[in-house]
MARVEXTOR-373302 format. One record per atom (N, C-alpha, C): residue number from 1; residue in three letters; atom name; x, y, z. Coordinates in Angstrom, 2 decimals. Layout:
N
ATOM    k    r   a        x        y        z
ATOM  NUM  ALA  CA        X        Y        Z
...
***
This chain:
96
ATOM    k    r   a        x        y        z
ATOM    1  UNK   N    -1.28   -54.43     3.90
ATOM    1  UNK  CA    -0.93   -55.82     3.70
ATOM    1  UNK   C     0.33   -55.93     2.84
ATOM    2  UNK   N     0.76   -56.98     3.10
ATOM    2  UNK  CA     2.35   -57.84     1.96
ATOM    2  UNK   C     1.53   -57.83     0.79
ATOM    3  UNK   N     3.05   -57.76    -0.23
ATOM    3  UNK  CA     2.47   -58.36    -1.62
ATOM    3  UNK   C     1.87   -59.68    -1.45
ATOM    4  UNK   N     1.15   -59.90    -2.65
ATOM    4  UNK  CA     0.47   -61.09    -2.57
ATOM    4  UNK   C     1.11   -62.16    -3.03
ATOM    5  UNK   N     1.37   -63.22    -2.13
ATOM    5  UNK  CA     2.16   -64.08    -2.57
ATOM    5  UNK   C     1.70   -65.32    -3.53
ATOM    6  UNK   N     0.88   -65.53    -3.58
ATOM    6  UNK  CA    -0.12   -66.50    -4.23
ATOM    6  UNK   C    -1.54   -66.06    -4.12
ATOM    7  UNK   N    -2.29   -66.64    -5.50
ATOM    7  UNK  CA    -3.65   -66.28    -6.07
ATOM    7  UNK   C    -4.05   -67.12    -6.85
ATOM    8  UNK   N    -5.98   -68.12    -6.39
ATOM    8  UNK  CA    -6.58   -68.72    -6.55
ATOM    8  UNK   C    -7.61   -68.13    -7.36
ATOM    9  UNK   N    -8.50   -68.84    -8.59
ATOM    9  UNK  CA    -9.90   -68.25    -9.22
ATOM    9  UNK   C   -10.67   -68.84    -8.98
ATOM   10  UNK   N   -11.54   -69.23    -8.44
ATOM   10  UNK  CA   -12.37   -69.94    -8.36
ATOM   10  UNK   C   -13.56   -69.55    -9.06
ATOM   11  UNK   N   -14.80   -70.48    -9.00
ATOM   11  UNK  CA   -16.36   -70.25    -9.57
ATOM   11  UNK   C   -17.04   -70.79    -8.91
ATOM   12  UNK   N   -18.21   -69.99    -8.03
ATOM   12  UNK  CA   -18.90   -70.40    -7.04
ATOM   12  UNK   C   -19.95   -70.38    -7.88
ATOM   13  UNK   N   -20.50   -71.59    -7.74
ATOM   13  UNK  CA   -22.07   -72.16    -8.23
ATOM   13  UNK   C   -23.39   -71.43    -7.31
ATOM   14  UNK   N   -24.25   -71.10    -7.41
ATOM   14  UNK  CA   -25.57   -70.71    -6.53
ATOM   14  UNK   C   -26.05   -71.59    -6.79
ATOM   15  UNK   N   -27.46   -72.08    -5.77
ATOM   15  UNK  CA   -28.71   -72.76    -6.11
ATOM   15  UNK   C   -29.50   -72.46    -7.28
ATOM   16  UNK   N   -29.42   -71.04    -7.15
ATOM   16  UNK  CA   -30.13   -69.97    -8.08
ATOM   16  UNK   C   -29.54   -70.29    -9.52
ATOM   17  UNK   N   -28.63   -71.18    -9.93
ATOM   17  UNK  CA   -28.04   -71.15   -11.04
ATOM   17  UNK   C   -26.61   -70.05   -11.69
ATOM   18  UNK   N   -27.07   -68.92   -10.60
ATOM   18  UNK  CA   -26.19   -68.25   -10.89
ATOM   18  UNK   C   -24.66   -68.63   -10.86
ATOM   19  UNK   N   -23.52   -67.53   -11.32
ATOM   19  UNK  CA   -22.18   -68.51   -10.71
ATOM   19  UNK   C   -21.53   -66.86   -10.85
ATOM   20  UNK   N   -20.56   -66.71   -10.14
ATOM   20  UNK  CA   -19.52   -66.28    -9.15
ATOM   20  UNK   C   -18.22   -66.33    -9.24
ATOM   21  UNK   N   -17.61   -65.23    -9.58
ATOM   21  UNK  CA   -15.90   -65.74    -9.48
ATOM   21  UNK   C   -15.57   -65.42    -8.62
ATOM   22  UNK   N   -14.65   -65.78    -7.52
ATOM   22  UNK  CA   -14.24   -65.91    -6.27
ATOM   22  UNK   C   -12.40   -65.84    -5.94
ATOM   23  UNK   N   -11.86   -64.78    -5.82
ATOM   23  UNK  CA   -10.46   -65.24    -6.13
ATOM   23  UNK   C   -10.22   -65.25    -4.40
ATOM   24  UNK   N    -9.14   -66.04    -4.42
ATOM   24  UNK  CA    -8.25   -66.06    -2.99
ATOM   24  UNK   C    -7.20   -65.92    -3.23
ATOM   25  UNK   N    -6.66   -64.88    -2.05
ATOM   25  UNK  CA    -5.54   -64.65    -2.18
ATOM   25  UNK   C    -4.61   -64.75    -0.94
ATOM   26  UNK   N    -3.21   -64.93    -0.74
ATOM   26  UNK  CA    -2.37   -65.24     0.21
ATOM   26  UNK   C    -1.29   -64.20     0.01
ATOM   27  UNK   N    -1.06   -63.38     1.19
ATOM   27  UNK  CA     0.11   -62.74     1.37
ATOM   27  UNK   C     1.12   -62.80     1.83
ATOM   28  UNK   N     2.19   -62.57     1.30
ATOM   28  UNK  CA     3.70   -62.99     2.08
ATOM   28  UNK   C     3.39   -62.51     3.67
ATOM   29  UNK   N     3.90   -63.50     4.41
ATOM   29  UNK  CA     4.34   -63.49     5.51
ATOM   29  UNK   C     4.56   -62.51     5.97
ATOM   30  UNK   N     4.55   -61.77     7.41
ATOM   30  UNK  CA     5.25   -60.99     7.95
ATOM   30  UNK   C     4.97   -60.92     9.25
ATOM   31  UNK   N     6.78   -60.50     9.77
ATOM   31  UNK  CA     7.00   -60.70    11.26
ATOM   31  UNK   C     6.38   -59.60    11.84
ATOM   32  UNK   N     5.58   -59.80    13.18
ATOM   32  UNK  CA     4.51   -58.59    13.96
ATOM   32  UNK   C     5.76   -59.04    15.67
ATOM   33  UNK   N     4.85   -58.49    16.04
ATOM   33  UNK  CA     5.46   -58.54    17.39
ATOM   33  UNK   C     5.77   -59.36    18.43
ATOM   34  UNK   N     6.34   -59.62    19.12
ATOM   34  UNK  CA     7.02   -60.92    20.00
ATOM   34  UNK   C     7.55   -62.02    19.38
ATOM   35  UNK   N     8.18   -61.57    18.12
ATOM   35  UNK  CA     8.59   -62.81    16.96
ATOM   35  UNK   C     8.00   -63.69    16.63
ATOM   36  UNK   N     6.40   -63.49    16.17
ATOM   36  UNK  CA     5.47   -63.98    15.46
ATOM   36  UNK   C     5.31   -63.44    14.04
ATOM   37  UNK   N     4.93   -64.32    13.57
ATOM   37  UNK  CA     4.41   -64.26    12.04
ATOM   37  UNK   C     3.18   -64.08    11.36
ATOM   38  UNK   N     2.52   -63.53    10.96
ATOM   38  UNK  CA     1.29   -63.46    10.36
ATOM   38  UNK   C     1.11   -63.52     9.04
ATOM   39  UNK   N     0.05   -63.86     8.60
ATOM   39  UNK  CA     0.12   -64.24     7.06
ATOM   39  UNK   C    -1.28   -63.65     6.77
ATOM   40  UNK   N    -1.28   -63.00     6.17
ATOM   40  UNK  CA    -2.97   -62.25     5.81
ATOM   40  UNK   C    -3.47   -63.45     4.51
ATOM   41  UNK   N    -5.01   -63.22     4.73
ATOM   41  UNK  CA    -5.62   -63.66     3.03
ATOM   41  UNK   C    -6.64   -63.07     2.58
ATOM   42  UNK   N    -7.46   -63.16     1.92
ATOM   42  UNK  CA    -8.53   -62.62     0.89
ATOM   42  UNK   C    -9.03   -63.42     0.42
ATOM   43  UNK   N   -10.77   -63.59     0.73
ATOM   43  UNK  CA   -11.22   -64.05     0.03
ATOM   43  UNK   C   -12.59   -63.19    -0.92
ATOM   44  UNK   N   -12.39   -63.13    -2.10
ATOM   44  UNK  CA   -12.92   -61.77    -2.68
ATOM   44  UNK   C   -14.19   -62.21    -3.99
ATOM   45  UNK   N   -15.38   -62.10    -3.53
ATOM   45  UNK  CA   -16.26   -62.64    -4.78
ATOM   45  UNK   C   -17.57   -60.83    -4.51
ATOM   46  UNK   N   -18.50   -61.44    -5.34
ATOM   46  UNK  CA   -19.55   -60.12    -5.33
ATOM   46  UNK   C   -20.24   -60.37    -4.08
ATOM   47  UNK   N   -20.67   -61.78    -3.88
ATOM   47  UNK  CA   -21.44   -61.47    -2.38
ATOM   47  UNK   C   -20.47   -62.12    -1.48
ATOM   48  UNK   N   -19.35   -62.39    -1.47
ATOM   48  UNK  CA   -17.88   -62.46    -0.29
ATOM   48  UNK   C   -16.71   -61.92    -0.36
ATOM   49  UNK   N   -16.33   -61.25     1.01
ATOM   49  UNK  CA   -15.32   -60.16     0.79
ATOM   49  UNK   C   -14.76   -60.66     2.65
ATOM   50  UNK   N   -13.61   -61.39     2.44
ATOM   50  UNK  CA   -13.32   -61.94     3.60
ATOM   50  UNK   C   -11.82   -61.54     4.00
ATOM   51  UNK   N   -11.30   -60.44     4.17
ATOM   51  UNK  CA    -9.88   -60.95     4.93
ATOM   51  UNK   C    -9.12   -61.07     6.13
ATOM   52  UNK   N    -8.57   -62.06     6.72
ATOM   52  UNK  CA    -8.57   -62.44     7.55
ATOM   52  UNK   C    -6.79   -62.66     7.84
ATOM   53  UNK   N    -6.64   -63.34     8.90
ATOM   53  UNK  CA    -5.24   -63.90     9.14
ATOM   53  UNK   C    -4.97   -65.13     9.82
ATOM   54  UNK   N    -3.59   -65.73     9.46
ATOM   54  UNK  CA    -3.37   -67.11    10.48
ATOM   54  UNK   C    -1.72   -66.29    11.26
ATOM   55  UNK   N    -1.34   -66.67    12.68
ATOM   55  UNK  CA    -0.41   -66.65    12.99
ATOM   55  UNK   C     0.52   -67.78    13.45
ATOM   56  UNK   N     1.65   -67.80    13.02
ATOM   56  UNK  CA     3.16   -68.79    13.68
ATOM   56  UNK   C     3.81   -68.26    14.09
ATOM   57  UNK   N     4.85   -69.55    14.65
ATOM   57  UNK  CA     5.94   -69.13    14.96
ATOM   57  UNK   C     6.63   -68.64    13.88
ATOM   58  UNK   N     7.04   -68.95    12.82
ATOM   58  UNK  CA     7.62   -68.34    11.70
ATOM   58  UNK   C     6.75   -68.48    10.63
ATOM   59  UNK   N     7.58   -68.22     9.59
ATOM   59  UNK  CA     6.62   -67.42     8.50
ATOM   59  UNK   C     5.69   -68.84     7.53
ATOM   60  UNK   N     6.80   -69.80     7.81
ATOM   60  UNK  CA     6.31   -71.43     7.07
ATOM   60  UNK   C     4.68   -71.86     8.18
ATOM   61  UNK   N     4.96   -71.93     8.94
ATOM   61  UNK  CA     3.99   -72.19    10.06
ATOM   61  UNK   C     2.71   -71.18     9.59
ATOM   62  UNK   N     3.02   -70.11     9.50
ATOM   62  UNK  CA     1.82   -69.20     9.52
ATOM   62  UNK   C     1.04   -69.01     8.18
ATOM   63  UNK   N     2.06   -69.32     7.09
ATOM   63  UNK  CA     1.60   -69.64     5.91
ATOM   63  UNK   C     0.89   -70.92     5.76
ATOM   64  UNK   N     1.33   -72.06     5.91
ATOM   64  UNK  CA     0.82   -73.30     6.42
ATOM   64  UNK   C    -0.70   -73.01     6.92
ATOM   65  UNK   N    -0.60   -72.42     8.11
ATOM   65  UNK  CA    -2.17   -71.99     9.22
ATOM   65  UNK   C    -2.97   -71.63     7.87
ATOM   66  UNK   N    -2.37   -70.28     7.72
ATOM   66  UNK  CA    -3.41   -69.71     6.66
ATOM   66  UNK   C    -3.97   -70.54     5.19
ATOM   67  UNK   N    -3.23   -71.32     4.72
ATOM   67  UNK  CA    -3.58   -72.05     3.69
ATOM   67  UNK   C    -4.69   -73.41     4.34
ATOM   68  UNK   N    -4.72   -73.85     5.46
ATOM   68  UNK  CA    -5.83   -74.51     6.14
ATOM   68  UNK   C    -6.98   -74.13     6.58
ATOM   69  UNK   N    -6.71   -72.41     7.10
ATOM   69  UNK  CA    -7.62   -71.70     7.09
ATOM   69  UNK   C    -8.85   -71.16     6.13
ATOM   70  UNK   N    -7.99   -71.22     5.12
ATOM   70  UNK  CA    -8.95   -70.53     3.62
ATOM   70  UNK   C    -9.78   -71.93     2.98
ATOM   71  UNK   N    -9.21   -73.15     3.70
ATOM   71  UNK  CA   -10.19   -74.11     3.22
ATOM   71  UNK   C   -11.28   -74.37     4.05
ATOM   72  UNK   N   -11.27   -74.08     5.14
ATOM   72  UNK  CA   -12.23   -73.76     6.44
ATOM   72  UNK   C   -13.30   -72.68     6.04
ATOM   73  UNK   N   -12.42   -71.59     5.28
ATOM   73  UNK  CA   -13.84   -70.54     5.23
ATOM   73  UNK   C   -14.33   -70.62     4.30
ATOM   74  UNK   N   -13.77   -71.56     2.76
ATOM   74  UNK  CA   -14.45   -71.59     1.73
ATOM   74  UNK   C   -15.69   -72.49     1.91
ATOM   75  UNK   N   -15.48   -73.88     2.89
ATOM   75  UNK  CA   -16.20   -74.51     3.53
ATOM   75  UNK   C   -17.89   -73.65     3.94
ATOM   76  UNK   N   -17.26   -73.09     4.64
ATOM   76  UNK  CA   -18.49   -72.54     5.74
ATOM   76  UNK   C   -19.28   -71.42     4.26
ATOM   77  UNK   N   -18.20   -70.89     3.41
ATOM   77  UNK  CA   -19.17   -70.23     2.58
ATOM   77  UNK   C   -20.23   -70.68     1.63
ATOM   78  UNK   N   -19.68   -72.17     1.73
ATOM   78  UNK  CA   -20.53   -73.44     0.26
ATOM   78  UNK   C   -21.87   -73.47     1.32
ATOM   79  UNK   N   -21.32   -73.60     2.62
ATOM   79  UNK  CA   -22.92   -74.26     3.33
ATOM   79  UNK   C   -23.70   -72.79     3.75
ATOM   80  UNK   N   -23.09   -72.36     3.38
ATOM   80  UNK  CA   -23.66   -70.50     3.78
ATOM   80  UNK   C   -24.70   -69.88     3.04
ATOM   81  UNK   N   -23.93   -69.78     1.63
ATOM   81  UNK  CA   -24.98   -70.14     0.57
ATOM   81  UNK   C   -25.73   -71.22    -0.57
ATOM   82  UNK   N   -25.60   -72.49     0.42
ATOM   82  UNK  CA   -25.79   -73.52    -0.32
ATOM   82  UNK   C   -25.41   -73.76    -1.94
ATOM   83  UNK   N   -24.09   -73.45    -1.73
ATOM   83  UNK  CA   -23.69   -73.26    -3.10
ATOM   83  UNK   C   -22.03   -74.32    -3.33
ATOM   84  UNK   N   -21.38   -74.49    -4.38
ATOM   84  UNK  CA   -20.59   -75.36    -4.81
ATOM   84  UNK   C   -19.25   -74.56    -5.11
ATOM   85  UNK   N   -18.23   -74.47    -5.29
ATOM   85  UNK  CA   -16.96   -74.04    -5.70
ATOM   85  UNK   C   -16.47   -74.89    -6.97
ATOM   86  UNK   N   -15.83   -74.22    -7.22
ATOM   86  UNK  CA   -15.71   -75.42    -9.09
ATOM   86  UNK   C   -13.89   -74.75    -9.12
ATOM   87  UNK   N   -13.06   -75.21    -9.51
ATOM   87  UNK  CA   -11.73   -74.79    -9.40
ATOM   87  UNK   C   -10.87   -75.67   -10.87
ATOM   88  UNK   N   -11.15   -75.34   -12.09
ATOM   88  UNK  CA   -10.71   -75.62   -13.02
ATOM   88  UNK   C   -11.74   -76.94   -13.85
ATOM   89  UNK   N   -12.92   -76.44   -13.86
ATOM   89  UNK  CA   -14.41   -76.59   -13.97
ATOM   89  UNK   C   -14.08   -78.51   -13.25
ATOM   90  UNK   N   -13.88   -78.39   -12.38
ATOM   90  UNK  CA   -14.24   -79.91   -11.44
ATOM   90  UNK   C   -14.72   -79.04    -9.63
ATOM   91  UNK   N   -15.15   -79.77    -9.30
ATOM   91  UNK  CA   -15.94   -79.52    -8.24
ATOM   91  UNK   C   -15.08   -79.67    -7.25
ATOM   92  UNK   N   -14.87   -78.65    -6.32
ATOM   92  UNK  CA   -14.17   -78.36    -5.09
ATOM   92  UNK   C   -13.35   -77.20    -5.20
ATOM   93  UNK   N   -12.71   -76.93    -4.32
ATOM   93  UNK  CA   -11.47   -75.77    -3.92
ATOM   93  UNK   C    -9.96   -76.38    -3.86
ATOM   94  UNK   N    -9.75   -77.64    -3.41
ATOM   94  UNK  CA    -8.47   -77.93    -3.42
ATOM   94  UNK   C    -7.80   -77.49    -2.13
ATOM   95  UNK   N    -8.55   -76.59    -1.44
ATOM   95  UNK  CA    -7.35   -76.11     0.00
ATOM   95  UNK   C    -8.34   -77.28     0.91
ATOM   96  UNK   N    -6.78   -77.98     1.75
ATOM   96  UNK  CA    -7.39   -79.18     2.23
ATOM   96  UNK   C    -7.06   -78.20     3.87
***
């Protein structure tokens, strides 16, 4: 993977009371084949370990994808483990 171009902390709440630090991370851009762009991310806690990718046409586009993307999977991880994200102790993630 690219250096990492940007990095999120989050604190995932459990039902269980427990809580979770959760970082996300975004990697610089980079051009793959047929002059596409890919943008890797990370999403990295004790019980989630996610990385994945968005692709564009260029590197704004694919960064873009991927930053919509990571709010999609933080999504599916709150209802996954019925649990909450907290992002500067207020409730949510912020990736819209």
């Amino acid at each position: 993977m690219n250096p990492t171009s940007a990095e999120r902390k989050l604190l995932l709440k459990l039902p269980s009371g427990a809580e979770e630090d959760v970082v996300v991370r975004l990697f610089v851009p980079r051009l793959i084949e047929q002059g596409d762009w890919q943008c890797d991310y990370e999403i990295q806690g004790d019980s989630v370990h996610r990385v994945l990718h968005a692709i564009g046409i260029d590197s704004v586009q694919a960064l873009s994808l991927a930053l919509g993307s990571v709010g999609v999977d933080l999504d599916y991880i709150e209802r996954k483990h019925n649990a909450k994200f907290y992002f500067l102790g207020e409730p949510g993630h912020e990736f819209k």
